[in-house]
Kinemage of the C-alpha trace (Angstrom):
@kinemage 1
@onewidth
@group {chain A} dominant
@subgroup {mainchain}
@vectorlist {calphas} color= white
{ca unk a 1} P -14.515 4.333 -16.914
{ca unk a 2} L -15.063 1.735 -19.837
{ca unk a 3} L -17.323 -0.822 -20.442
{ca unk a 4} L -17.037 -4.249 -21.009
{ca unk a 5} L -16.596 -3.973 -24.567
{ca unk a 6} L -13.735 -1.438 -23.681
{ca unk a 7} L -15.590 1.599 -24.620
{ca unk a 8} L -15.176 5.431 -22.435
{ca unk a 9} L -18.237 6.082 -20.798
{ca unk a 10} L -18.482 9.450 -18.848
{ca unk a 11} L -16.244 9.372 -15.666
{ca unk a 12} L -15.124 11.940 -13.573
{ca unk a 13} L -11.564 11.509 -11.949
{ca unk a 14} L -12.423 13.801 -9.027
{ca unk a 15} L -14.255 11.919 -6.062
{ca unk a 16} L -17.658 11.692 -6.187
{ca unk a 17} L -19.073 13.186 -2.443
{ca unk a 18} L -22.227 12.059 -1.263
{ca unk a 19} L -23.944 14.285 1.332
{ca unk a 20} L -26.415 12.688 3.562
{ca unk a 21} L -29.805 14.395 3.698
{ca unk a 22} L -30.655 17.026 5.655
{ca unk a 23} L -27.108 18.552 6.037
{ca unk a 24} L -26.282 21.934 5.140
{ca unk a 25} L -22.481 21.498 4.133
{ca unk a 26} L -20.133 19.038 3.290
{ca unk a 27} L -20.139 17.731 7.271
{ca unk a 28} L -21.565 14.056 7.274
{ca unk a 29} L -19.936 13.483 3.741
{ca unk a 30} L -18.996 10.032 2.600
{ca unk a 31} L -16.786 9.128 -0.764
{ca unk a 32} L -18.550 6.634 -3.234
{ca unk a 33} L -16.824 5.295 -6.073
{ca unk a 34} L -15.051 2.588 -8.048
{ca unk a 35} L -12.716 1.070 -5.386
{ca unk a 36} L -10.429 0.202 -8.469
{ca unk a 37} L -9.684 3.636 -9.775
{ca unk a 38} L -10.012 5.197 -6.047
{ca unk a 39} L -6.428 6.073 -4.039
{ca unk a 40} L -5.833 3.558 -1.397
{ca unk a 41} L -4.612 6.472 1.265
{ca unk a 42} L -7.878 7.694 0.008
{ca unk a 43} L -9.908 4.230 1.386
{ca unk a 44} L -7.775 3.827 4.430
{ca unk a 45} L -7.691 7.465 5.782
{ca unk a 46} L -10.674 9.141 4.182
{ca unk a 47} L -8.285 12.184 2.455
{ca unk a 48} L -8.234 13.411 -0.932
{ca unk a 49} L -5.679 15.304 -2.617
{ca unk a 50} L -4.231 15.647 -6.410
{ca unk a 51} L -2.785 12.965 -6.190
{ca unk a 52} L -5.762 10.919 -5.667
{ca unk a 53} L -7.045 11.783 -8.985
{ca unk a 54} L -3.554 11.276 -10.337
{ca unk a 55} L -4.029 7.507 -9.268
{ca unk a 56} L -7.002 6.759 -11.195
{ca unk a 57} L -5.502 8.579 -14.009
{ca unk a 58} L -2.581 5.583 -13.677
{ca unk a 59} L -4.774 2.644 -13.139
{ca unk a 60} L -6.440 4.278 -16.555
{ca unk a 61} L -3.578 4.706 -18.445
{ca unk a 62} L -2.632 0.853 -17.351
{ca unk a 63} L -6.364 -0.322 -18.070
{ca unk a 64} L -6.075 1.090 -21.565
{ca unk a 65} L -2.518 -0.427 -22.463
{ca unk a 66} L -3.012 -4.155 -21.209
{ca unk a 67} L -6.901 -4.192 -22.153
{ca unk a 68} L -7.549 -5.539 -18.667
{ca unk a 69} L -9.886 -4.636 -15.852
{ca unk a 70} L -8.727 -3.979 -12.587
{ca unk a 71} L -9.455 -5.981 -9.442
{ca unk a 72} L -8.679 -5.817 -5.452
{ca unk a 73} L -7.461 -8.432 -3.702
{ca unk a 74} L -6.626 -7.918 0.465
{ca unk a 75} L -2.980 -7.424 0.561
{ca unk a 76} L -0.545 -6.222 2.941
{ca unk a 77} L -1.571 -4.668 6.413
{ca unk a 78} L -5.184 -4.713 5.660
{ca unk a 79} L -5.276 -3.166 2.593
{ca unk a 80} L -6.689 -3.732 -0.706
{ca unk a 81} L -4.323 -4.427 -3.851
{ca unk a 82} L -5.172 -3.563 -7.250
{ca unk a 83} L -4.660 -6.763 -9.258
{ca unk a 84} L -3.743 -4.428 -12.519
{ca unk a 85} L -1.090 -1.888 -10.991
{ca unk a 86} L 0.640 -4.743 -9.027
{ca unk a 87} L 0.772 -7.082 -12.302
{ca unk a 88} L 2.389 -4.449 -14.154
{ca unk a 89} L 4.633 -3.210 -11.498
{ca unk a 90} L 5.673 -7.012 -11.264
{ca unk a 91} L 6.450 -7.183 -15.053
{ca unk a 92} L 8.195 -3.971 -14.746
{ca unk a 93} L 10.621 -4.835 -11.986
{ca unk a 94} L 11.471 -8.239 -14.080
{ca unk a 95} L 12.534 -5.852 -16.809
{ca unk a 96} L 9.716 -7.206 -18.844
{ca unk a 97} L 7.227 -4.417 -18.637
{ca unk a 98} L 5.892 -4.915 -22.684
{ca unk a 99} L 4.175 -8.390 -21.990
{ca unk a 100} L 1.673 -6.531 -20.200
{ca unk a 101} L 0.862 -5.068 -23.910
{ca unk a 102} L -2.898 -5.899 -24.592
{ca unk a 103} L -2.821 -9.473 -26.143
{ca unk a 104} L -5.244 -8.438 -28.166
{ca unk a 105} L -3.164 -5.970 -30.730
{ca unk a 106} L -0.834 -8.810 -31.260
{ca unk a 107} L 2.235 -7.195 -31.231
{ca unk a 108} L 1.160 -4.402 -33.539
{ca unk a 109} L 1.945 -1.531 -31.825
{ca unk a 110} L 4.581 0.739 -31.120
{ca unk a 111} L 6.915 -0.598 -28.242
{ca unk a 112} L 8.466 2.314 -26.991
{ca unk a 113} L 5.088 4.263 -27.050
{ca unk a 114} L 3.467 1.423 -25.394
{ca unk a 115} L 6.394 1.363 -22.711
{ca unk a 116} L 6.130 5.193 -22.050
{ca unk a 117} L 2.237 4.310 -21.120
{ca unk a 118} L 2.914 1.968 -18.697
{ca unk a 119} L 5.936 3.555 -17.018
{ca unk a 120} L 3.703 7.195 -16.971
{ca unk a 121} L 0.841 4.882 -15.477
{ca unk a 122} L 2.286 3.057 -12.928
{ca unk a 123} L 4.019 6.580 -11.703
{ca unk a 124} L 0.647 7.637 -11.122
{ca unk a 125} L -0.489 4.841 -9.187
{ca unk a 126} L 2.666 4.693 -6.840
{ca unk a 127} L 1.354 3.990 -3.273
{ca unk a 128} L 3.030 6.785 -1.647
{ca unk a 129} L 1.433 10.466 -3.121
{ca unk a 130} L 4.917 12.208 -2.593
{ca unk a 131} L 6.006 9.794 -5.555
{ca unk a 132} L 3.240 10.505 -8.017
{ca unk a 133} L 4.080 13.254 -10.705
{ca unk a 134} L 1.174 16.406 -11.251
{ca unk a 135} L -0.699 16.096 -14.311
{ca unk a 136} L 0.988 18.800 -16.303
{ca unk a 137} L 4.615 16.033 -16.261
{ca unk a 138} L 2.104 13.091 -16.608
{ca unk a 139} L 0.388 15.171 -19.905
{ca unk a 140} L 4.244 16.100 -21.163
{ca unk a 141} L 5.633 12.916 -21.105
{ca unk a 142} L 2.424 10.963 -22.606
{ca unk a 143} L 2.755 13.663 -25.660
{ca unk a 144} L 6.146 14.257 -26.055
{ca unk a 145} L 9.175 11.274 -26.127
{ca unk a 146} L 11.829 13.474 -26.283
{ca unk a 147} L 11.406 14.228 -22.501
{ca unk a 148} L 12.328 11.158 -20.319
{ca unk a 149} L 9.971 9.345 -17.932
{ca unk a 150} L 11.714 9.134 -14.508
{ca unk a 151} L 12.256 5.769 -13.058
{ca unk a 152} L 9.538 4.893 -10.337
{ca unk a 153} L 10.488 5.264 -6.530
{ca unk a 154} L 12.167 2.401 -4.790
């Protein structure tokens, strides 16, 4: 989704599908992608939804507000954590969610703006897909602060 140097290349938020050669439909289909942007219900149990691309629009929206990359390391039950959406989640539960802020600007930015985009991003990466909003809430509540961002599930 961005380079090193933090610049948007061309991504698609969709799952890519590769089909194997020779097959006539989408039977024999396997998903490819960036493990880091990808749903991990998508990973463990080979199903996409919505709210599989409503994930990687999270881990995004986190990626562009802390100016970090994400990473995996093997967590809980044999599944992969994402070293970005569990930082910030941490942060967030100590009340502290703003010194997740990308170092880089400082403290030049707008706090409450910068809060919105990490609360609206780690609602779209919440493990469970019943939890994450649709895209048309995510879109209203990234463009307008007068509506409020819901508190993440428990």
């Amino acid at each position: 989704m961005l380079d090193a140097s933090f610049e948007a290349k061309l991504g698609d938020f969709g799952l890519v599908w590769q089909v194997d050669p020779g097959e006539g439909s989408l039977r024999g289909t396997t998903m490819i992608g960036t493990r880091v942007y990808m749903d991990p219900v998508c990973i463990s149990r080979d199903t996409v939804s919505t709210a599989s691309d409503m994930y990687s629009f999270g881990v995004l929206l986190l990626e562009i507000a802390t100016g970090m990359k994400p990473g995996e390391v093997p967590g809980t039950g044999g599944h992969l954590t994402n070293t970005l959406v569990a930082a910030v989640r941490e942060s967030n539960g100590r009340g502290n969610v703003l010194e997740m802020a990308d170092k880089r600007l400082k403290g030049n930015f707008d706090e409450s703006q910068t809060t919105r985009v990490l609360h609206v991003g780690l609602l779209c990466a919440q493990l469970e897909r019943k939890d994450r909003p649709d895209i048309r809430n995510a879109v209203n509540w990234l463009s307008n602060p007068s509506h409020p961002v819901p508190p993440l599930a428990a």
